[in-house]
N, C-alpha and C positions, 0 to 999 in steps of 0.2 A: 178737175179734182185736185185739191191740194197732193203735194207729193208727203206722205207720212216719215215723219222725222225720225232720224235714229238715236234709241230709248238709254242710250249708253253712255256715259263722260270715260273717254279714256285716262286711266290713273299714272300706270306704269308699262312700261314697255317693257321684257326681256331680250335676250338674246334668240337668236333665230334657231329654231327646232323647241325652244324651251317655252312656248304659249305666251299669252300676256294675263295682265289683271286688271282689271279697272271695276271701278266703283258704278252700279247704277243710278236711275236716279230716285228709285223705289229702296233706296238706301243699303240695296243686296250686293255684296261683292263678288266678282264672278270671275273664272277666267278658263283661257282654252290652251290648249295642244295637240299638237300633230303623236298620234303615237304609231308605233307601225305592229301588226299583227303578228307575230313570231310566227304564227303555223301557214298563216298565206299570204305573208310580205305585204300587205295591203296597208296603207295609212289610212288613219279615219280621224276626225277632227275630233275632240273631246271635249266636253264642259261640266266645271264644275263651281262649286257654291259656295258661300262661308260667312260667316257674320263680321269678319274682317280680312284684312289683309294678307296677315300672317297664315290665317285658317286656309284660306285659296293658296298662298304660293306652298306650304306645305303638303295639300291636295296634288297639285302640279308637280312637285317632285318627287311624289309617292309611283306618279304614273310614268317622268319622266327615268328612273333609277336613279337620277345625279342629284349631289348636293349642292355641287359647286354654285348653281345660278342661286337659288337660293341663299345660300351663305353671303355671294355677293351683294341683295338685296338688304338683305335684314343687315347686316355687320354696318350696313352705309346708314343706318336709323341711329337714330341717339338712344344709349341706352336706358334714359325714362321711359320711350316709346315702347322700346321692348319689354320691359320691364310693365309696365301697363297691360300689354296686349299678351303677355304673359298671366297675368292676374286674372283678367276679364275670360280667357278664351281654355286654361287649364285648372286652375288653382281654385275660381268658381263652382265649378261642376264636382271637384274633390270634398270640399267642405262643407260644410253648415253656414247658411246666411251669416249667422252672427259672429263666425269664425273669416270668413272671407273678409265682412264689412272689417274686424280689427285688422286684418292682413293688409286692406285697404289701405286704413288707416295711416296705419307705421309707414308705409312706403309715401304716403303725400307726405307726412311730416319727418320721417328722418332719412331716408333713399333717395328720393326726387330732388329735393335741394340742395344736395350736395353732390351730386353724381348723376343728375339725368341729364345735363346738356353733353357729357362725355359720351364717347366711343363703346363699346362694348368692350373692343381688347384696351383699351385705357385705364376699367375699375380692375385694378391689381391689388393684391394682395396690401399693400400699405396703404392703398388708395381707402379699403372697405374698412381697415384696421383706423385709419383718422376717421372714419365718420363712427367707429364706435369709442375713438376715444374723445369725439366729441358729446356726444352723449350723457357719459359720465361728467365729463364737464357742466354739463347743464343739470349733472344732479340727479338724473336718471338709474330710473333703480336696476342693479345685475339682472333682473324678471327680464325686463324691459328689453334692455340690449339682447339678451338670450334672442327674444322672439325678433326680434329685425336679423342679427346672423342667421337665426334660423330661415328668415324668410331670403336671403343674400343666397344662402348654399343650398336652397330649394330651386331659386333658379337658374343658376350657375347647375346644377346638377342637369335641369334640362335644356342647359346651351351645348353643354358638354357633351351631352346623347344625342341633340342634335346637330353636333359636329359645326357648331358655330364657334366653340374655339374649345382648346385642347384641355386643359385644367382647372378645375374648380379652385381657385384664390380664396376660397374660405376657409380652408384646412391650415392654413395657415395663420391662421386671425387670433388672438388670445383674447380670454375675457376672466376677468376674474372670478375667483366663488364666492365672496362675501361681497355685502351691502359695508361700505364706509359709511357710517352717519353722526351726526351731533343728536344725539340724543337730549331732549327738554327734558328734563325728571319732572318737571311739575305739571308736566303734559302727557306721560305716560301711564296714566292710568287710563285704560280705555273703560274699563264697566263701570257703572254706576257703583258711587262710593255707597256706604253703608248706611252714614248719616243722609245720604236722597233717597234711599231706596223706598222708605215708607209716605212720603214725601209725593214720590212720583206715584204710589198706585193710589194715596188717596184723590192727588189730581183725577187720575184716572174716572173716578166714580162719577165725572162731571160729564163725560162722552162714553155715550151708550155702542159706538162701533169702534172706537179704538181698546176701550177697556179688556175686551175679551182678545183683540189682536195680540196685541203688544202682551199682555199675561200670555197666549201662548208662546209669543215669543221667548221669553223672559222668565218663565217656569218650566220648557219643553226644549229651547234651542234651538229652535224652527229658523229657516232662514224668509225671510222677507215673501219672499218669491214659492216657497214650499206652503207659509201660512195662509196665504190668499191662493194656494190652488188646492186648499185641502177641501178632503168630502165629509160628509157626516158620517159613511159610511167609512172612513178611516178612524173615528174617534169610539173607542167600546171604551165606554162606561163604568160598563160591570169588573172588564179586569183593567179599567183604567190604564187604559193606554191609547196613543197617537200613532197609526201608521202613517211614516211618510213615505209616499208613492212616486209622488208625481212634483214638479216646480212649473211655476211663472215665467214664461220669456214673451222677450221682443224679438217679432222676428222682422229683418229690415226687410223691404223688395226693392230693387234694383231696377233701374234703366240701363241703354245699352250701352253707357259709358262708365257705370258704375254708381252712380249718384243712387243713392238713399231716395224713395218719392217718397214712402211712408209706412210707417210700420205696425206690424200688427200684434195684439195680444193673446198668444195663446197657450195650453195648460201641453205642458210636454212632458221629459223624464226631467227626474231630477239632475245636480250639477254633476255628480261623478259617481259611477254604477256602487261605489261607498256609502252614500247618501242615501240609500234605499233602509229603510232602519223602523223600528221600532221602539218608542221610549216611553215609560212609565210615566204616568201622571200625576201631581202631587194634589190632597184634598182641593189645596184652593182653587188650582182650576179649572176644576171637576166643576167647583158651585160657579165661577164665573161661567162658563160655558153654557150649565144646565140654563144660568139667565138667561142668556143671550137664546139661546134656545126657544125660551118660552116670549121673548121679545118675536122673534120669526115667523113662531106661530099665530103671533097676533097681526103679522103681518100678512101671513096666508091668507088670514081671514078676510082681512079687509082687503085684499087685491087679487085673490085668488090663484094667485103664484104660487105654487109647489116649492117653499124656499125649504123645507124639509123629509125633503126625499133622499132616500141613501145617495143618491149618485149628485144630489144638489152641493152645489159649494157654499159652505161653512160662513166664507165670510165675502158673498156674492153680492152685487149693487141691489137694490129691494123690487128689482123688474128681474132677478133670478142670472142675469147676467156676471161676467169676470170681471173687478173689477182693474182697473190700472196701475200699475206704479204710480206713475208721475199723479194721478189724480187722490192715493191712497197718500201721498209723499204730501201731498197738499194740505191734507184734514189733518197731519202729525204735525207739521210746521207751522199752522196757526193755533194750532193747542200748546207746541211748544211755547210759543213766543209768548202766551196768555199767560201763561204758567210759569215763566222764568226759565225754562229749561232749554230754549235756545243757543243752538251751537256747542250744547254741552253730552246732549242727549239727540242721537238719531236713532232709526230700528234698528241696527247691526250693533248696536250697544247692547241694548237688550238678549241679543245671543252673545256677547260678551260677558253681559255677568251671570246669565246662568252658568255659562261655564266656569265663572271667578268662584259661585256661589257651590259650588259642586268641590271646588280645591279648598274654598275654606270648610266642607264641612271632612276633610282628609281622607275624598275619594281616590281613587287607583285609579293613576291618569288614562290606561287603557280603558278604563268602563269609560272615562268623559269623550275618550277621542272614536271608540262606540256610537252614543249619545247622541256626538255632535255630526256624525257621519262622517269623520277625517279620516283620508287614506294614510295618513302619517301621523303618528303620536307625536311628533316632530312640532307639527304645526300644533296640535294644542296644545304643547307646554310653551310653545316661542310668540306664538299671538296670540292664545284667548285666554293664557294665565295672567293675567294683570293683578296687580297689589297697589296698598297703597299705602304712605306713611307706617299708621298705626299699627302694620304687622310688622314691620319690623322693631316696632316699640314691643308689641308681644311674641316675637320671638326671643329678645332680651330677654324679656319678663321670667320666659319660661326656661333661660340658662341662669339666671340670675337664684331662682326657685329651686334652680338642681344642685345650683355649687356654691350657695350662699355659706360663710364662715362657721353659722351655727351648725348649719348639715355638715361643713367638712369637719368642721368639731366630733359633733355626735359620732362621726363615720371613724373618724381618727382612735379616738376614745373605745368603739368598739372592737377595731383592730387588735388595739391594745390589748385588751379585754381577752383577746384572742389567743393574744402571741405571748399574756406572761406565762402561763404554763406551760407552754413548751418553752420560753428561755428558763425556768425553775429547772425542767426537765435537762434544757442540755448542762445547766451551770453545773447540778448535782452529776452529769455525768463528766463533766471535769474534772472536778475535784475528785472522783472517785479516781480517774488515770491516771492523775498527776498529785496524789496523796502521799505516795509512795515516792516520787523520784527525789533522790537526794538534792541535786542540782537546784529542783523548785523548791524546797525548805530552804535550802542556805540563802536562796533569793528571799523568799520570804521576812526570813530573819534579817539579813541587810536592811532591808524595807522598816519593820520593825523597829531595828536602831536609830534607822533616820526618820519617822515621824517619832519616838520618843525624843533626841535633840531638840528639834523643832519646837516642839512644845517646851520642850526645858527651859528655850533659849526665850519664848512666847513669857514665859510666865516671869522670868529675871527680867524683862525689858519693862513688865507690866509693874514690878515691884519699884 
């Protein structure tokens, strides 16, 4: 009989009393120690489990009470490694898939390549402060950097707790408050100017599933992702209005290394507990919608899909299903291109100028930042206020209108109008004080004698 092989590759060795770790070959990391029974001196071998490395020797020093072996283990890894096995094994199980994947993210492209072949006690304090003043250098917006410090003094917070080294170095790190930028003026209008606007919705009449989209977008404020997860049972009618409930996400799924395999589409909350809202509907796309509506129905008929049931989505593939971004993203971009509107016109435009279209008509930026579902009025007056030329042609217009010569005439004129009876009033009360004072007669009289010379002298010159 064959002798039965042993199921184990050993990994890492520790010190003695402190267990070992090694990898299987069923891909489970495992490792043992001696511990000794406090109440009857007894040692018993112990085993325990972990989807990596870090997960086992932290298990083992949970049982061992010492950090020390531990500390030794890990501080000898490069800190990308750490920093990785940090990600996958804590940071994971904290967040939201699509909050991890960006956590992800940042660290392959701005952490790892500049600070993973180092040490652990190496990334200091100037070390993390050059990779965000590399950042900026490449352009990168203050959002940006924020979330990478933020992810830096996240894990530094749990080296520190786990006593892998003494200080978090990111307390020390500066970042600015403002974005530095070159601003294009002939690229800063984000909404749809005035003269496309009628433009783009007669396009529209040409596509029977964008037309009713994009009008919600675009007369409602909906975001992309809110408009494709709306219900019919959010849309009344009667008092004309839109509940937004619910948004659009991709959610990634991970392997055990972190790779993205593929990701899924489904109806979740919306992007911030702000966004939860309710907005009035204006006639036109009351009558867009009732169409599209009765487009659905003929679709029930002929396929017998339920596409207008309260809980059915509004603007679902014609098999009652959600439909996709990237595939919704698709029907817009080759209508754009058909229609000239290419690279000028995306759907976050569309909630762009509803909100332009809300400022021009001299709403109360509070009801827009309402509307839009912003937790900060901040943000819709700094992004979704966009202008373009011609208002500030008619803001001229309309100083021009208030202060023009003939208005400051008229205004002048009536002043006037105003004030000569009260100077009648005060002259007659001068004269009345100073009628009397001798002083002011003999001036008077001086005065007198010298315009009668004057003239004297006027009329002998003229003779």
């Amino acid at each position: 009989m064959a002798k039965r092989t042993k199921k184990v590759v050993e990994k890492t060795r520790r010190g003695n009393g402190f267990g070992s770790v090694y990898l299987r070959k069923d891909g489970l990391w495992t490792g043992k120690i001696w511990v000794t029974d406090p109440e009857t001196g007894e040692k018993k071998r112990k085993t325990v489990y972990g989807k990596n490395e870090t997960e086992v020797a932290e298990k083992l020093v949970r049982l061992s009470g010492s950090m020390e072996p531990m500390n030794g283990m890990l501080t000898n890894k490069k800190f990308g490694t750490l920093f990785n096995e940090w990600l996958l094994v804590f940071k994971r199980s904290a967040v939201s898939p699509r909050t991890f994947e960006a956590a992800l993210r940042n660290f392959k492209l701005y952490i790892n390549p500049y600070v993973g072949n180092m040490s652990l006690p190496e990334v200091t304090a100037p070390v993390v402060q050059q990779v965000i003043n590399e950042m900026f250098v490449k352009g990168k917006s203050v959002n940006a950097v924020k979330k990478v410090k933020f992810l830096f003094n996240q894990f530094f917070e749990y080296a520190v707790d786990s006593e892998l080294i003494e200080n978090n170095p990111t307390t020390r790190v500066k970042i600015r408050n403002r974005d530095i930028k070159q601003v294009n003026q002939e690229n800063f209008y984000k909404a749809i100017p005035q003269e496309e606007r009628m433009k783009f919705i007669t396009a529209l009449n040409e596509n029977e599933f964008l037309k009713p989209l994009c009008m919600t977008m675009m007369f409602a404020g909906l975001r992309t992702g809110e408009a494709l997860a709306l219900r019919w049972e959010n849309i009344d009618f009667e008092n004309k209005t839109i509940k937004v409930r619910n948004g659009l996400i991709q959610v990634p799924n991970f392997d055990n290394k972190g790779n993205v395999i593929y990701r899924t589409t489904v109806i979740g909350d919306t992007k911030t507990a702000c966004s939860v809202r309710e907005v009035p509907v204006p006639d036109i796309l009351l009558e867009v919608l009732n169409d599209w509506k009765k487009c659905q129905w003929v679709r029930k008929e002929l396929t017998g899909v339920d596409l207008l049931a309260p809980s059915a989505i509004v603007f679902s593939n014609y098999d009652g299903t959600v439909r996709t971004y990237s595939g919704t993203r698709k029907i817009f971009t080759n209508f754009a291109k058909k229609h000239g509107f290419y690279g000028k016109i995306h759907f976050h435009t569309l909630r762009h100028t509803y909100s332009t279209m809300l400022f021009e008509a001299n709403e109360n930026p509070k009801v827009i930042q309402a509307l839009l579902g912003h937790k900060s009025v901040k943000t819709t007056l700094t992004v979704y206020n966009s202008v373009d030329k011609s208002y500030y042609k008619q803001a001229t217009d309309k100083l021009n209108n208030l202060f023009n010569s003939e208005k400051m005439q008229e205004y002048h004129d009536l002043q006037l109008k105003k004030d000569i009876p009260a100077l009648k009033r005060d002259i007659s009360e001068l004269e009345d004080d100073y009628s009397d004072d001798p002083e002011i007669r003999m001036l008077e009289q001086i005065l007198a004698e010298k315009k009668a010379r004057r003239k004297q002298k006027q009329e002998d010159f003229d003779m």
